[in-house]
N, C-alpha and C positions, 0 to 999 in steps of 0.2 A: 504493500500500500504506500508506504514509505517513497520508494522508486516513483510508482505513480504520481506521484503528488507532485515532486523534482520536474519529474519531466511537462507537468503542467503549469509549475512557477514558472519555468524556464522556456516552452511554449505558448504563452496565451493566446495570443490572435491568432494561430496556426488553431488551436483549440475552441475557438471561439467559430471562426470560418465553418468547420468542419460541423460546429452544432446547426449554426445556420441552417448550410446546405443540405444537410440531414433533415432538421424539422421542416425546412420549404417542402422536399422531395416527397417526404412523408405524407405529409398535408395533401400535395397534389395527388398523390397515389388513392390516398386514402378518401377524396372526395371523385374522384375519375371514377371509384369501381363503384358508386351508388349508393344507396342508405339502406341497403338489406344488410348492414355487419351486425355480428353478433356480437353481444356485449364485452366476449374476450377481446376480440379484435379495438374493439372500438377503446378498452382500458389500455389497450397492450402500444397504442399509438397514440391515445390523447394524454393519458394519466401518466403509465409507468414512468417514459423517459424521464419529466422534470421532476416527476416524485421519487425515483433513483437517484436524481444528481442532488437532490436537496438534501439530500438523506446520507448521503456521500459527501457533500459541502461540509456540511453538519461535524460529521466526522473528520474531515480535513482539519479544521480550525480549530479541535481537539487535536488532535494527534500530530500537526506538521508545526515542529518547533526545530528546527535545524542548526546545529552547533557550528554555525558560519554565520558570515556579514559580503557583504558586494562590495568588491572597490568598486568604485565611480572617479578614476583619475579626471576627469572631463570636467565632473564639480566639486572635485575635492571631497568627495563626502565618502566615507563606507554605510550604507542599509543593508535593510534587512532584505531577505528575499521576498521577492512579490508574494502575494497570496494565493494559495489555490481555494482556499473555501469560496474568494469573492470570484472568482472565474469558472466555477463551478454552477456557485449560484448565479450568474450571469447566465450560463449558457440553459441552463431548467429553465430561466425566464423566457428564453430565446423559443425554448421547443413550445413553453407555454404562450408566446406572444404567437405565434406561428400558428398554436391550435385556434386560439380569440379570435386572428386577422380572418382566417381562413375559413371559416365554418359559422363562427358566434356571430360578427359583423355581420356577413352578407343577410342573414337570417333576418336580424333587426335590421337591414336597408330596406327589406322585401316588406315589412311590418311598420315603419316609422319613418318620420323626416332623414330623408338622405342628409341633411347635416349633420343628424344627432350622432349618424352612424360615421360621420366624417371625424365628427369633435371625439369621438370616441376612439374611433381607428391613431386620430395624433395624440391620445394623451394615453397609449397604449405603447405606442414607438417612442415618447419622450420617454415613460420609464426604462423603456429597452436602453433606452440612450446611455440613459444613467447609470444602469447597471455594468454597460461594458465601458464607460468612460471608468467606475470604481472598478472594475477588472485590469485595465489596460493602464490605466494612471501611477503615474509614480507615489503611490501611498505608503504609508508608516513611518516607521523610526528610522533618522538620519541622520548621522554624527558627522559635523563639520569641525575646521578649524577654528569654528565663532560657537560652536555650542552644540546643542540637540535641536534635530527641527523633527518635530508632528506633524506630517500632512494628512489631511483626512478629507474627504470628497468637496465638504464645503466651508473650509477651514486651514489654520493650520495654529502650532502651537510652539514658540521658539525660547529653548531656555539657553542661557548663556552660559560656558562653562563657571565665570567670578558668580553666578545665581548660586551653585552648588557648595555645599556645605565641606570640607576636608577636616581630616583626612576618609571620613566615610562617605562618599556621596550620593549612593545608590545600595540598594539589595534586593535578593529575588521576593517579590510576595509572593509568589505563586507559579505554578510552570507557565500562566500566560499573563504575568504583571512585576514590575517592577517597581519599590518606591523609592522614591527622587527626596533626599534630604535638601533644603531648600535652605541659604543662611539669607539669602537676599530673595525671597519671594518677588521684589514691586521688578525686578529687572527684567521676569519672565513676560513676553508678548506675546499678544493671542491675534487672530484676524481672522478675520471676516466672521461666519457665526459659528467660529470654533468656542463654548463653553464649557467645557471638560477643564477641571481644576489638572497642574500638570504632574498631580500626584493620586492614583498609580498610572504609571506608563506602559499602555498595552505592551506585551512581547508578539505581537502578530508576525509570522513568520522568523523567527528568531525561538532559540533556548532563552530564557528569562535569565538564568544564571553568564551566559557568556554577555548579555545587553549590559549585565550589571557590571560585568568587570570591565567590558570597554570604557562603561560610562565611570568609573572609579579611575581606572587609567589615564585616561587624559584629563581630568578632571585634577589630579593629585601631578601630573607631571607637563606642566604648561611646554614644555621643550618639545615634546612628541606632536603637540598638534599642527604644525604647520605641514607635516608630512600624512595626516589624516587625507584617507584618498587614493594613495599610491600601492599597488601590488608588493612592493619591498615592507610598507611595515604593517598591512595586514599580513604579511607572513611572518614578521617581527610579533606581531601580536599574536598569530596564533600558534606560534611556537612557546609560547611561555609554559612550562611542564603544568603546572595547573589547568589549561584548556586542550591541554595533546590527552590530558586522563579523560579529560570533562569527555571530548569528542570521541575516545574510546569507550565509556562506559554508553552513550546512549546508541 
């Protein structure tokens, strides 16, 4: 499962395309051969797929906590790895926007004001929208030379390393939270309708344990972060014998 998940942080839009092209195809198959299907058919095509991938998202965002970080030399930043629970569940809304446009829609054009079914059809594709922009977007936890940056869909959340408290500045709350010892809380900036106080700090795609030691690391050693970013010292980092154990034991 583990593997699975890798390969879907690591492919989205390849993964994202293929739900598409699958729930279109489906869809047109499945209205091409008439309305005589029996109820297996008709669950095994409308329901199963996005109620599988929910159910498998579900379990993604339990279970995919990965004992690594991404260099991004380009912005200077090491993240986390993308998420597959949110590209999962993207692609179930996909099969299920696919089942609505296809079937539900035309139904009510036949029965009501063609706009209602208009206004309906776009405010069905907006949330598709949204769901593969949180699939496809650079979201979560993101360690710069200036601090921690929080991106989330409609927001973001930026703590400054002089915010954090030393010599302890972070520890694991949990396999998918961390809290943020705070000495200078007023320095932390929020924007746009990010309202999530900046303690505890999801571990979304990440180990909560290795987030906390990145974040203790540079937080306690101002000297390393100007190189946060580069392939030499997230190898520098992940060679410290305390995270070669951490990444062998899970």
């Amino acid at each position: 499962m583990i593997n699975l998940l890798e390969w879907v942080s690591r492919r989205r839009l390849p993964v994202l395309i293929l739900a598409l092209v699958t729930a279109v195809a489906l869809q047109v198959l499945f209205q091409a051969t008439g309305d005589d299907h029996s109820l297996l058919v008709d669950f095994a095509v409308n329901v199963l797929p996005w109620f599988a991938l929910l159910v498998y998202s579900n379990g993604a965002a339990r279970a995919f906590h990965p004992v690594r970080l991404v260099a991004r030399p380009e912005v200077r930043a090491l993240e986390t790895a993308a998420d597959p629970s949110a590209v999962l569940t993207a692609a179930a809304f996909t099969f299920l926007g696919a089942y609505l446009v296809g079937s539900w829609v035309p139904g009510i054009e036949a029965r009501m004001h063609r706009g209602f079914a208009a206004t309906l059809a776009v405010l069905l594709l907006g949330q598709l929208v949204l769901y593969w922009w949180s699939a496809l977007g650079r979201f979560g936890v993101r360690l710069t030379p200036d601090g921690i940056v929080y991106r989330q869909l409609f927001g973001s959340l930026h703590v400054p390393w002089e915010a954090l408290a030393t010599p302890y500045a972070a520890y694991p709350r949990d396999a998918r939270q961390v809290n943020l010892y705070l000495a200078r809380p007023e320095l932390v900036r929020k924007r746009v309708f990010r309202t999530q106080r900046p303690q505890p700090l999801p571990a979304t795609g990440v180990d909560a344990e290795l987030l906390a030691r990145a974040i203790h690391e540079y937080a306690n050693h101002p000297d390393l972060r100007p190189a946060i970013g580069s392939e030499q010292e997230l190898a520098r980092f992940m060679a410290i014998p305390e995270l070669v154990a951490l990444a062998n034991r899970s």
